[in-house]
N, C-alpha and C positions, 0 to 999 in steps of 0.2 A: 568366792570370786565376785559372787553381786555385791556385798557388802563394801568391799575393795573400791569396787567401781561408784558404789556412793559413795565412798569418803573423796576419791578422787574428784569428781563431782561437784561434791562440796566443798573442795579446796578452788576450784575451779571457778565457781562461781564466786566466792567472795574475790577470787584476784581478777575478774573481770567485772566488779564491782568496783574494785579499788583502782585498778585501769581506767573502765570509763570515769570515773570524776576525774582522773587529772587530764586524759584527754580531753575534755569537755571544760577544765575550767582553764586548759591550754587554748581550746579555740576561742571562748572568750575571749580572753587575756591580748588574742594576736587578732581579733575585730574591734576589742577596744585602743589595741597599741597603747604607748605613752599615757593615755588619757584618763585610764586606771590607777595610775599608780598617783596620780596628779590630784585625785579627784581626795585623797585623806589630806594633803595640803591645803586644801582650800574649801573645804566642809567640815571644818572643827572651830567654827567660832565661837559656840558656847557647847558645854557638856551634851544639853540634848542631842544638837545637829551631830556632835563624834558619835554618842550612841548610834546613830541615823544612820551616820556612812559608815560605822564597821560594821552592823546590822548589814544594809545592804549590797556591801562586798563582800561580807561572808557569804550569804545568798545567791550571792551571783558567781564570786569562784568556786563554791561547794568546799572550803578550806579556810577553815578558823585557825590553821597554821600557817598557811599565807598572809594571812593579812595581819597576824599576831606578829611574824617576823620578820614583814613589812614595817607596821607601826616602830618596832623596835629600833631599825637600820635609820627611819625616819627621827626617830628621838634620837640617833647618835649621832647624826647630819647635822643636827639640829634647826630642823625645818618643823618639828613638831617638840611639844614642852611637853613636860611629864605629864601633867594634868590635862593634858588633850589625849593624849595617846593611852593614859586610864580609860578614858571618857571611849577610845574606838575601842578598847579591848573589849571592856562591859559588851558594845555593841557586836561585836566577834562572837561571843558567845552565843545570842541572842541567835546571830544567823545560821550558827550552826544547828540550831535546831531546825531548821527547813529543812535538812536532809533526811530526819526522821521521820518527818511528815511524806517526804517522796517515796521512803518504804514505806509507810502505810498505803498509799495508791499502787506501789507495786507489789507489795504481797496483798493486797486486798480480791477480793473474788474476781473478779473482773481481769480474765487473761492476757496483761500486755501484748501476749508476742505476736498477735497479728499484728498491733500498732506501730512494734520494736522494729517490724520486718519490712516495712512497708516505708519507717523513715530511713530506716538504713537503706535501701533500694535511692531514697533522694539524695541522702547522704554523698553516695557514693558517688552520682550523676555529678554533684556540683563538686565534688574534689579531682574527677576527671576532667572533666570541661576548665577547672580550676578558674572558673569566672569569681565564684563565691567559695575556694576553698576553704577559710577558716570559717566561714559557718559549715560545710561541711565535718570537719571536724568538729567542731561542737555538736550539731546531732550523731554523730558516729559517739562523741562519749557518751553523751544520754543516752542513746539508745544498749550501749555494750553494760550503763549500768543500771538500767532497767531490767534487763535480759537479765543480768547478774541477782538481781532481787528476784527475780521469776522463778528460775530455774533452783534459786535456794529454795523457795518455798515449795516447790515441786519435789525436791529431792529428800525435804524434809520431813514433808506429808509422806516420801517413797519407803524412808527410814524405817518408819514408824520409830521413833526413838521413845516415845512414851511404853512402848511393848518390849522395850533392851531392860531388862534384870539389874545389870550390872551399869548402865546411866540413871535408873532410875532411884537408885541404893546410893551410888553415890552424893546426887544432888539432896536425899533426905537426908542421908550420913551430915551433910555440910550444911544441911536446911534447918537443925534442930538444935541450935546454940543460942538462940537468941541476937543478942546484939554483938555477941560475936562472930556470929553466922555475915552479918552485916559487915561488920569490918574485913571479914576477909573477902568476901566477894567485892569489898571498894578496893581492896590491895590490890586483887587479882583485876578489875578492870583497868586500875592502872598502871599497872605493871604487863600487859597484851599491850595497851593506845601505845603506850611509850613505842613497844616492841614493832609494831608493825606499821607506827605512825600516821595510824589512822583512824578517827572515835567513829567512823560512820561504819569501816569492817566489822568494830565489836559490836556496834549498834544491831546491825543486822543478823549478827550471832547470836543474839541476846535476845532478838526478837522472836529467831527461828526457833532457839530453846524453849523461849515462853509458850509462842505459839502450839509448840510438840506436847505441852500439859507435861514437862517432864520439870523447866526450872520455874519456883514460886513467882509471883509477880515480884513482891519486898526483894526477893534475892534479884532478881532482874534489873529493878530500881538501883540496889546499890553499885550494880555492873556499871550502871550509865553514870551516876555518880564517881566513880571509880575513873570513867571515862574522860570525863570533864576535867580531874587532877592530870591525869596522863597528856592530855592534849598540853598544858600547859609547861612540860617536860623539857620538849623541842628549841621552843623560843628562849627555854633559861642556856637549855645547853648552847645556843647560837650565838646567847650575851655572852659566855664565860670570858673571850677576849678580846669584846668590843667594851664602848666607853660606861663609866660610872653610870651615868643618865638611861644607856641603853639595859644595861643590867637592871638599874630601879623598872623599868618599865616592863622585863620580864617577870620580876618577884612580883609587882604588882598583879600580875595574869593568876600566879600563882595565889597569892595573897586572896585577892575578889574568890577564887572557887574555894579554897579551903574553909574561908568562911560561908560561904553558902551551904556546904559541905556539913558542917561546925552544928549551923541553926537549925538545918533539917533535919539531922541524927538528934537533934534533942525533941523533935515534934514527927519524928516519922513514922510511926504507926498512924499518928492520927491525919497527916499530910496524907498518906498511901490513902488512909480511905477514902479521902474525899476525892484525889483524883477516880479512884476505883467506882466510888458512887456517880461521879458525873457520867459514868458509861455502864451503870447499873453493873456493877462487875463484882460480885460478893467477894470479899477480901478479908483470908484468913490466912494471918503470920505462917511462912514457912510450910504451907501447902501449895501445891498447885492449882489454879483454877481448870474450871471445865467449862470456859468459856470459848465462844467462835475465838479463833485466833485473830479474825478483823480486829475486835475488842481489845484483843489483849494487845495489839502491835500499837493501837490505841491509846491503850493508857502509858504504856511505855513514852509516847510521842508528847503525849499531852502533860506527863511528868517534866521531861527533857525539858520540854517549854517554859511550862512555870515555874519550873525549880529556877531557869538562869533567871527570865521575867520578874521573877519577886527579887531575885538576888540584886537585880540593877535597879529598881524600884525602891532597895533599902540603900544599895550603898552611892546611887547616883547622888546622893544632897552631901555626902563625906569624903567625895573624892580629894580635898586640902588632908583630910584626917589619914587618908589612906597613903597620900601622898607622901604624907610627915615618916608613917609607919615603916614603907620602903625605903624612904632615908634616914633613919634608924636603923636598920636590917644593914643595908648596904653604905656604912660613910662613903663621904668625900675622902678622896685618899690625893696625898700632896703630890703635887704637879711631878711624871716623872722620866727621867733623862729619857731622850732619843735612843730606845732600842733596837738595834740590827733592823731587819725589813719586817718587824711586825706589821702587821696591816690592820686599819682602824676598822675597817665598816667589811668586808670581805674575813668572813669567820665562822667555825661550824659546817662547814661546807655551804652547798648553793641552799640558795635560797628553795620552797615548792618548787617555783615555774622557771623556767628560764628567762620569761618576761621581766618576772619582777625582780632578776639576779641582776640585770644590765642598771638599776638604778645604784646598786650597791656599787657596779664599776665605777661607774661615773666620781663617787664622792670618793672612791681610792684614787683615782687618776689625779683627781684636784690634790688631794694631801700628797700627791708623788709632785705636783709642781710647785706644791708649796714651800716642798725640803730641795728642790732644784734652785729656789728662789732664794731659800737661806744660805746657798751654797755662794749666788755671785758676793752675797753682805759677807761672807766671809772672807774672799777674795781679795774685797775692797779693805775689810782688815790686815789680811797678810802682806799687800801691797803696802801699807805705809807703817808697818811695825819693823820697829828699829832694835827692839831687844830680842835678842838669842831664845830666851827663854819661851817667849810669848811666841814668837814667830813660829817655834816647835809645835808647842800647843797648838794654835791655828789652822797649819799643814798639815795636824793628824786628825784634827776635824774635819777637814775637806776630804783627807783618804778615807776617812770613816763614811763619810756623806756618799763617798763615789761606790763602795760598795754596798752600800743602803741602797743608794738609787740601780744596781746592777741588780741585786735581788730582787726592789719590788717591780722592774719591768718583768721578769722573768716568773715572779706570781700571778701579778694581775695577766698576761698574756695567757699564763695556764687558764687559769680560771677562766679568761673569753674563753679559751676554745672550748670547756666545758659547756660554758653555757651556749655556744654555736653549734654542741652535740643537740642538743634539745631542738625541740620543735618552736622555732620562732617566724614572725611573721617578716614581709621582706626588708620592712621599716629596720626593723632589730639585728636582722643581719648587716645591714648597712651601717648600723648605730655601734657593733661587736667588729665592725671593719676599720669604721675609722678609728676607734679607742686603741687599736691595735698597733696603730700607725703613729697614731698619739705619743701613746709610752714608749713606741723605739725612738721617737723623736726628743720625749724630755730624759729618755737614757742619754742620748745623745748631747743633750745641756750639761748631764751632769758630769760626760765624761769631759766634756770641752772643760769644764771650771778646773776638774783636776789639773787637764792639761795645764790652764795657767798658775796652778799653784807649782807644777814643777816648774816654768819657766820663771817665776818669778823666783823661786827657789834658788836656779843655778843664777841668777840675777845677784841672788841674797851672798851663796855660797862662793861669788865670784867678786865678792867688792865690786860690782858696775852700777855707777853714778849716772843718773837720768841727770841731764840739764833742766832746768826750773821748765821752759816751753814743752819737754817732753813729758815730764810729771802730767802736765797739766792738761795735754790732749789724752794719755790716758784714763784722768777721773774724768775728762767727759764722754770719753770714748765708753768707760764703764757707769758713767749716769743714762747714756743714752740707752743702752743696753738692758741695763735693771728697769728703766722705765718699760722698754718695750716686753719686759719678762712679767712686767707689774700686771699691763695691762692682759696679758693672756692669762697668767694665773685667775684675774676676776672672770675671763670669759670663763674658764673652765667650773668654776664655781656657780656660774648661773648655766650652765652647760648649753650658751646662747651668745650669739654675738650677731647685731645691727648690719646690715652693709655699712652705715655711715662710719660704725667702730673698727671693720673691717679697712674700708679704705685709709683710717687715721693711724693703723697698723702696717698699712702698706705703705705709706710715707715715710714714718720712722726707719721701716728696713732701706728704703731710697735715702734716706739723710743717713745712715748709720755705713751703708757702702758706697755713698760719697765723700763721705769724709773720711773712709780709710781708703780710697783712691786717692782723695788728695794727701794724705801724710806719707802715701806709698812713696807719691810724685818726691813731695817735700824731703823724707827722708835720703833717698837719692843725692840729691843737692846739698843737703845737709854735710855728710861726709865727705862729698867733695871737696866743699870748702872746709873742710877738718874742722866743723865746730863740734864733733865729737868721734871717736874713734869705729871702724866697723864694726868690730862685736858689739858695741854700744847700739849702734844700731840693727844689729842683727835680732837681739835680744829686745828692742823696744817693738819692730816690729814684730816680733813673734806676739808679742801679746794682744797687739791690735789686731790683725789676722787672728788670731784666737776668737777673740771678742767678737770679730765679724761673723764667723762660724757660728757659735752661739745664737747671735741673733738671725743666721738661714735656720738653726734648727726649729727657733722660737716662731718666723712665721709660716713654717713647714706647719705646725700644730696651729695656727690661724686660720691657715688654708681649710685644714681638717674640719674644723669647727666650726667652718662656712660655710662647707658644703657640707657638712653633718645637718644645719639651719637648714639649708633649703632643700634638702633631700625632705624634710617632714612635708 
């Protein structure tokens, strides 16, 4: 029964280890808002500076998969170029070793939990008063994955696992192979990171083993090694069906650890012992030390460190080399047809946080006004094609288009409300409101275009002859239109729009149903005087009323987009 209740225990602890960093690098995320995510766009202007900022936002989220499949969605925006987004991966790594170092302070002798108990007590103050709740969530994760390190080391030291027979048989059993000993324990680190998507869970496994004098230090080293491969897992699985660019920039994550990976296993006995000696740690292949476990959690930490540190040290002057490597690995593959509602940047499921999922919306929703925008140029084709053939053609791209754009509102909506499940700050829910509002709005565009391809249709299929002055209010009725579709496609695209851009939007929709007030007028009179017959006119107005709808949808999504602006 006590045995039971330490393993329970010890499942416990690593899940509230692995709880508090994402509530912790959640309350970040929603005191940083927006500003976070902003901050890899504009800190990569040479290699070092990307090192700098994926270093530091690995640091600061506690997750070198966030910011790895951040960078990613960034390279497929294309807001970040290959060679920058190498340059923050290196720096990803780099920061994920900070979290090693915080279990060293939390398994070190020095008992956190009066400190643990004492900010969770503050914690709690400011998440109820809610003046400063995301900082209280931020100390509520530290503090839950503090406690989660504590109570490991306690229940480890409770185990006695170096006195278990049958753990300690084992780890020799798998200790006494040599360099195969080593490969497997890299397979088996990553193959757990993969599994439970996290290097800092195995980290802290890895340490408690060591610590117990039951796993060799070298066997523990290739765990963390092992570790470093797995984390890089995640970000390939997210590219699988995002762009060429995004993929190179996952293989590349891949690429940098394998080779570090590669150069260590050719120098790692002699590598182990120097970190081993810089902590006076006698180190002998495939034994366990009988050192303080402080030491041991130590050298573990101080490996982690250097191994990524020298890795970006060697490959930071080759990132063109590495860069060349990955587009090798991965060609360019030829440009290819418009697929049903694939989604470009939205893949692999949500992003870590729910913070940094709302960017990935953002650049879906732009490519849903993009295909709403090829939908009017289509339009304006079918309207002046005169052959049977072509005209068929046409009107089955626009059906095609209509059910594209019915799908991707219908994903992208999913996906907000996912990320609306998540813990987001008020900004975000505001920013998962309006997008919402957005994509029923450019459904709306798309379905208005079908509309006019069927009416232009029974137009087509009815012999009805536009007079020269009717032709000709509707290509300006459909110039006016596309321009005002132009200019919010680019708002959506800097996901930002001026007042002064706004009021020039506001005008156009004033010119756009003035002028179909006045051809309503005009039409009217028209028939009366039989310069063309009713249906003729039935059917001309239909499209212009079409066209006006379109353009209420278009600054419906304006609207959104201005007050998305000034809600920040």
């Amino acid at each position: 029964m006590e045995l039971a209740l330490q393993i329970i225990t010890l499942l416990g602890s690593v899940a509230m280890l692995m709880y508090g960093m994402k509530v912790m690098s959640e309350g970040l995320q929603k005191m940083a808002g927006s500003k976070l995510s902003n901050v890899l766009g504009t800190m990569t202007t040479n290699r070092f500076m990307g090192v700098i900022t994926g270093a530091g936002i690995t640091a600061a989220v506690q997750s070198s998969t966030a910011t790895t499949v951040m960078t990613v969605s960034f390279v497929s925006a294309g807001i970040l170029s290959l060679s920058q987004a190498i340059s923050v991966i290196m720096g990803a790594n780099i920061g994920t070793t900070f979290t090693a170092w915080i279990m060293v302070l939390g398994g070190g002798s020095f008992d956190l939990r009066i400190l643990v108990y004492t900010v969770i007590v503050l914690a709690v103050a400011l998440i109820f008063t809610k003046k400063n709740a995301n900082m209280g969530d931020f100390l509520i994760g530290l503090s839950l994955m503090l406690l989660g390190l504590t109570t490991l080391k306690i229940n480890a030291t409770e185990m006695h696992l170096d006195q278990m027979e049958p753990v300690r048989n084992f780890f020799i059993a798998t200790s006494s192979w040599g360099y195969g000993s080593y490969f497997l324990y890299l397979l088996v680190g990553g193959i757990l990171t993969f599994a439970v998507q996290s290097s800092a869970a195995i980290m802290a496994i890895t340490m408690t083993l060591c610590s117990a004098h039951v796993l060799p230090i070298d066997m523990g080293i290739s765990l963390v090694m092992g570790e470093n491969i797995g984390t890089t897992i995640t970000s390939n699985v997210v590219a699988l069906s995002a762009s060429v660019q995004a993929r190179r920039a996952a293989m590349a994550h891949l690429v940098f650890n394998l080779f570090g990976v590669v150069w260590v296993l050719c120098l790692f006995r002699p590598f182990v012992g120097m970190i081993c000696r810089i902590w006076n740690v006698d180190f002998e292949p495939g034994v366990p030390s009988d050192v303080s476990p402080d030491k041991l959690n130590a050298v573990l930490a101080t490996f982690h460190t250097a191994f990524n540190v020298t890795n970006t040290l060697i490959l930071i002057w080759f990132i063109k080399i590495l860069e060349r490597v990955v587009m090798w690995i991965i060609p360019s593959q030829p440009e290819q047809k418009e697929t049903d509602s694939q989604l470009h940047f939205i893949s692999g499921g949500l992003m870590s946080t729910s913070e940094l999922s709302i960017l990935q919306a953002w650049k879906e929703t732009h490519v849903f006004a993009v295909r709403t925008q090829r939908m009017i140029g289509m339009i304006h084709d079918l309207y002046r094609e005169k052959d049977i053939t072509e005209f068929t053609k046409i009107f089955s791209r626009v059906e095609k288009y209509e059910g594209i754009c019915d799908r991707m509102e219908y994903e992208i909506a999913q996906y907000l409300n996912q990320v609306a499940d998540g813990r987001l700050s008020d900004q975000s829910k505001r920013e998962v409101h309006k997008m919402l509002r957005i994509v029923s709005e450019l459904e709306s565009v798309g379905d208005a275009n079908y509309n006019l391809a069927r009416i232009i249709r029974h137009k087509y299929d009815n012999h009805i002859v536009f007079t020269e002055y009717q032709d000709k209010n509707v290509e300006m009725m459909l110039y006016l239109v596309a321009g005002a579709e132009t200019k919010m496609v680019d708002a959506l695209e800097r996901t930002h729009i001026s007042q002064d851009e706004f009021h020039e939007m506001s005008n156009m929709e004033n010119e756009i149903n003035n002028f179909r007030n006045e051809l309503k007028a005009q039409n009217m009179q028209h028939i009366t005087d039989k310069e063309y017959d009713y249906t003729t006119g039935v059917n001309y107005m239909d499209i212009i009323i079409e066209l006006e709808k379109m353009a209420d949808y278009i600054i419906n999504v304006d609207e959104a987009m201005f007050e998305h602006k000034h809600d920040k």
